[in-house]
C-alpha positions, 0 to 999 in steps of 0.5 A: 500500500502506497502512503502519500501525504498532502498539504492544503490551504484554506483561502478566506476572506472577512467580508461584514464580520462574515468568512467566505471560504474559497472551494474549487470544484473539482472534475471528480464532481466534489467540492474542496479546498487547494490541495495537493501531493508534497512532492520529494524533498518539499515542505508542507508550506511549500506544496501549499503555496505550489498548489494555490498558484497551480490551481488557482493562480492566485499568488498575493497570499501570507499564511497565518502562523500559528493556523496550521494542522499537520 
């Protein structure tokens, strides 16, 4: 059995005291965050920001120490 592991961001935004959470609608016909496989020799941090770019091309972004899962 093969063990990947993935990394993933959440994009928000406040809008009027309210968070609106950015999803992408995948062709497998599921909604999710940006999420992808940590390549070899990567950081968590790394894949994440290489799958925004990839998936979104949003590249204007800054994580928030201390909101992080692993």
């Amino acid at each position: 059995m093969i063990n990947e592991t993935s990394a993933g961001i959440v994009f928000f935004l406040s809008v009027s005291s309210e968070n609106q959470f950015l999803l992408l609608n995948y062709p497998q016909k599921h909604w999710d965050f940006v999420k992808g496989k940590i390549e070899k020799n990567e950081q968590v941090r790394e894949t994440a920001r290489r799958e925004a770019e990839e998936e979104t091309g949003i590249t204007d972004f800054k994580f928030i120490d201390g909101f992080e899962e692993c």
